[in-house]
N, C-alpha and C positions, 0 to 999 in steps of 0.2 A: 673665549670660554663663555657658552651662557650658565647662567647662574641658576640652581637648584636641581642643577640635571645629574648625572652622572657621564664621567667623561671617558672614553675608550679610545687610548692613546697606544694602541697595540700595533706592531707591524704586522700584517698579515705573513709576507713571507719566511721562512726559518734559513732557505739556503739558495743557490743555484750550483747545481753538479754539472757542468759544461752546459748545455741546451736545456738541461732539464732544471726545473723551479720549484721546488719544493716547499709548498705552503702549508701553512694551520689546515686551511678547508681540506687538503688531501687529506692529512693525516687524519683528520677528526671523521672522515669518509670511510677512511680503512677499517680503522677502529669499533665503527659505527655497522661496517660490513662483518666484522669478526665475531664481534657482540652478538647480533642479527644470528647469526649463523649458530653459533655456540647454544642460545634458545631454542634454537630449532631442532639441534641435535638432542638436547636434551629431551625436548616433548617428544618427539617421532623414534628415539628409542623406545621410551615408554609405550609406543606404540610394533614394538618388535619389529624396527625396520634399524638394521646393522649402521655402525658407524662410518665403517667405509662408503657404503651406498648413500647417506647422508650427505658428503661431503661432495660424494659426485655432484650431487644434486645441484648442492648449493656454488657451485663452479657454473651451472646452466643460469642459475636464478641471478646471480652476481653479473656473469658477463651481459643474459640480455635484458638485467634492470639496469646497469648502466650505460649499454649502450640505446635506454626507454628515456633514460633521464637527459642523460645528454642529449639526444635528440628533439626533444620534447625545448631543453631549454632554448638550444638555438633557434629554434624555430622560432621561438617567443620573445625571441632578442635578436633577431638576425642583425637589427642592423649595427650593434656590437662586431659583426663578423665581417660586412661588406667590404670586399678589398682584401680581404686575408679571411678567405675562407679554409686556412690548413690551421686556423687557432680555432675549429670547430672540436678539432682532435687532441688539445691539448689541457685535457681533465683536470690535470693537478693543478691547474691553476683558476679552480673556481667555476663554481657556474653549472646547476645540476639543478631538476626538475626532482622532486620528490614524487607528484604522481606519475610522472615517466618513468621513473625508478620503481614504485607500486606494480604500474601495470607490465611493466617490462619484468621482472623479479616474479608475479604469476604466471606469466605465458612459458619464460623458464623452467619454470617446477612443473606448466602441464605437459611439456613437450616431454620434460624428462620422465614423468611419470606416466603418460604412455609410451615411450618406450621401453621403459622399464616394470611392467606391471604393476604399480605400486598406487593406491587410491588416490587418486590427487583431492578429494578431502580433506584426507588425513593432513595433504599440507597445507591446503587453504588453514584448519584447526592453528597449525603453531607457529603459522604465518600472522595468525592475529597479534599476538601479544610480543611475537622476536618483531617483526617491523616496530615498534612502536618501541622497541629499547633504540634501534638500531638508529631509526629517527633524531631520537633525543642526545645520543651521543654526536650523532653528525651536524646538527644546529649549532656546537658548540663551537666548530668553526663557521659558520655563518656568521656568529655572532661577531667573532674574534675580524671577518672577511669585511661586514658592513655592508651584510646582500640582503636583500632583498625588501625594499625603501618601504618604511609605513607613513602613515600620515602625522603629524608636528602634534605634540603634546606638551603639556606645563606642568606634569605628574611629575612627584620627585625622583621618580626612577625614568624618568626619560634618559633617554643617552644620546649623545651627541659625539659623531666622529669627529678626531682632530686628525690621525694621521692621513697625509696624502695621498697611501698607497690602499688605503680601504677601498671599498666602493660605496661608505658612505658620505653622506653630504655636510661638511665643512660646517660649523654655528648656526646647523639647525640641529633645534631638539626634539626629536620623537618618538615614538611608542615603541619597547623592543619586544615589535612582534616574534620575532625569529625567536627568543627569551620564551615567550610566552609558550608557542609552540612546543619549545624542548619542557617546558612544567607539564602541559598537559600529555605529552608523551609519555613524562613519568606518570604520570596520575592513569593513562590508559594501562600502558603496562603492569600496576602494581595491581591493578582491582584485576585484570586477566587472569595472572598468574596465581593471586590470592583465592580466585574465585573458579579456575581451571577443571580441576577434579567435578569438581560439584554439581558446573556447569555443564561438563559434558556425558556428563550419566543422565542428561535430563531430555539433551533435543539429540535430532540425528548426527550422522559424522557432518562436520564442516560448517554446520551453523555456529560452534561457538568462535573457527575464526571471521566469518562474513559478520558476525555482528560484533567485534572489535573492531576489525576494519570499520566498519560501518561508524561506530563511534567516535573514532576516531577523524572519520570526512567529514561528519557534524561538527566537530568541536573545530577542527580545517575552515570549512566553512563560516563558522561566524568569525573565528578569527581572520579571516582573510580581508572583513571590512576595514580593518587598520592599513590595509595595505594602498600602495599607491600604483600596484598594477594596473595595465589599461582593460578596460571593459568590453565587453563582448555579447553582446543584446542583454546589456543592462549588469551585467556579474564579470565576474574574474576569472579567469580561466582554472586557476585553484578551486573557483565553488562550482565553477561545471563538469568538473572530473572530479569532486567530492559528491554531486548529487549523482553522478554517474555510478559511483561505485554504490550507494545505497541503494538503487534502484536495482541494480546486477543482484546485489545481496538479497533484496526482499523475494525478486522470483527466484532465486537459485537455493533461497531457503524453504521457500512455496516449494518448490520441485521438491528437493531432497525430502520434507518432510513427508509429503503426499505418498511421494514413490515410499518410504519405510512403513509408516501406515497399512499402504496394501503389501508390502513384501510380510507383515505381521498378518495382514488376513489372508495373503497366501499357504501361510506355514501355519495353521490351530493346534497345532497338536508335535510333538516329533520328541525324540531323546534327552530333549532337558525340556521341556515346557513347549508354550508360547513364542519364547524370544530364546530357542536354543542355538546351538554355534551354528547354524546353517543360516543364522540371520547378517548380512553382511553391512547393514542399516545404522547397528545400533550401535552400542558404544566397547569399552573394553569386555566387561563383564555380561557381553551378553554377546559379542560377536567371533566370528570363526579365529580360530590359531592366525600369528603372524603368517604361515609357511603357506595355510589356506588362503589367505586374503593377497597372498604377493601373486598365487596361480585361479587367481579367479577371473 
């Protein structure tokens, strides 16, 4: 035991049902994908897209953010796998990329939303602030896991793994970045969703979620210094796909803006104003019926 720390004498596992291993990380993953999802359904009904089609969606966004995450991890850990590359496929027992899971969970929602005519905007918007519950509840197995290694600390909240079957490291004490992460997940989520409405009467569709996401890679980014990931021309793989998504963000918020702008100096004049329902740009109270905007 070292002394002053906090000590995390948790077994990761809860069961084994013949082949299959049932751990904390899964569960707090599931849970984490439900939460996620339940957010979303709420914002994008608000935006008069049905519940059933919602759920479709989030069947698209689930399957290939975890097959983004997973993917993303192993690559970054292969050689965890070397020699038994069939425990690439075995999820429940730990070991998922949160930006593969990001980026996989958006490619989901565009496929489906071109298929489905539905603005994929609109889900970038409640993608901002559901990822970032959905984040915070899935850290909580991380935590409980003992993934993913920060650098050694003498804070009194350091924490020190003792059980064997974690994957953290034995009588050392260090930073519980994974901890830290699910606080500020809460803390994105809460000013989102507090701040939702308000926010988006003000810019175009989908700039209010590209700049949660965005805040949220920032807040990623500095905290990934804790981490003892290996480096990759100088940064971590976490801050090159956190500056990656801010950067997507900034022109994809340039575009959308720009393009509303002239769809506004396209339209001067028409049946409600300026910004009447033919504006497809702007936000609830200025843009076409749900039935219009699903056949546009």
């Amino acid at each position: 035991m070292v002394l002053g720390t906090i000590v995390i004498d948790l077994d990761p596992n809860l069961a084994r049902v013949g082949p299959l291993l049932l751990t904390w990380h899964g569960v707090f993953s599931v849970l984490g994908i439900l939460a996620a999802a339940r957010v979303g359904q709420y914002l994008l009904q608000r935006e008069g897209i049905p519940s059933d089609r919602i759920y479709d969606m989030a069947i698209w966004m689930v399957v290939v953010g975890l097959v983004g995450a997973r993917a993303l991890y192993v690559w970054e850990n292969y050689q965890q796998f070397v020699g038994a590359w069939q425990r690439a496929f075995f999820i429940n027992e730990g070991g998922i990329d949160q930006w593969g899971g990001i980026f996989g969970a958006l490619l989901g929602g565009y496929i489906w939303s071109r298929r489905n005519g539905v603005d994929y905007r609109k889900v970038i918007d409640a993608a901002g602030p559901a990822n970032a519950l959905g984040f915070a509840i899935g850290r909580i197995g991380d935590i409980i896991n003992g993934e993913h290694h920060a650098i050694a600390s003498n804070l009194p909240w350091a924490v020190n793994y003792v059980n064997p079957l974690t994957l953290g490291e034995p009588g050392k004490a260090v930073h519980p970045e994974v901890a830290y992460e699910l606080l500020w997940n809460l803390v994105v989520f809460s000013a989102a969703m507090l701040t939702f409405d308000r926010f988006k009467r003000r810019v175009p569709v989908g700039v209010v979620g590209l700049t949660w996401l965005s805040v949220y890679a920032i807040g990623r980014f500095f905290l990934s210094f804790l981490r003892t990931d290996s480096l990759v021309f100088g940064l971590r793989q976490a801050q090159w796909a956190g500056l990656a998504m801010v950067a997507a963000s900034v022109v994809l918020a340039t575009i959308w803006t720009i393009h509303a702008r002239q769809r506004r100096g396209d339209h001067p004049s028409g049946p409600s104003g300026p910004d009447g329902p033919d504006e497809p740009d702007v936000r609830p109270d200025e843009e076409p019926t749900p039935a219009e905007s699903a056949t546009a």
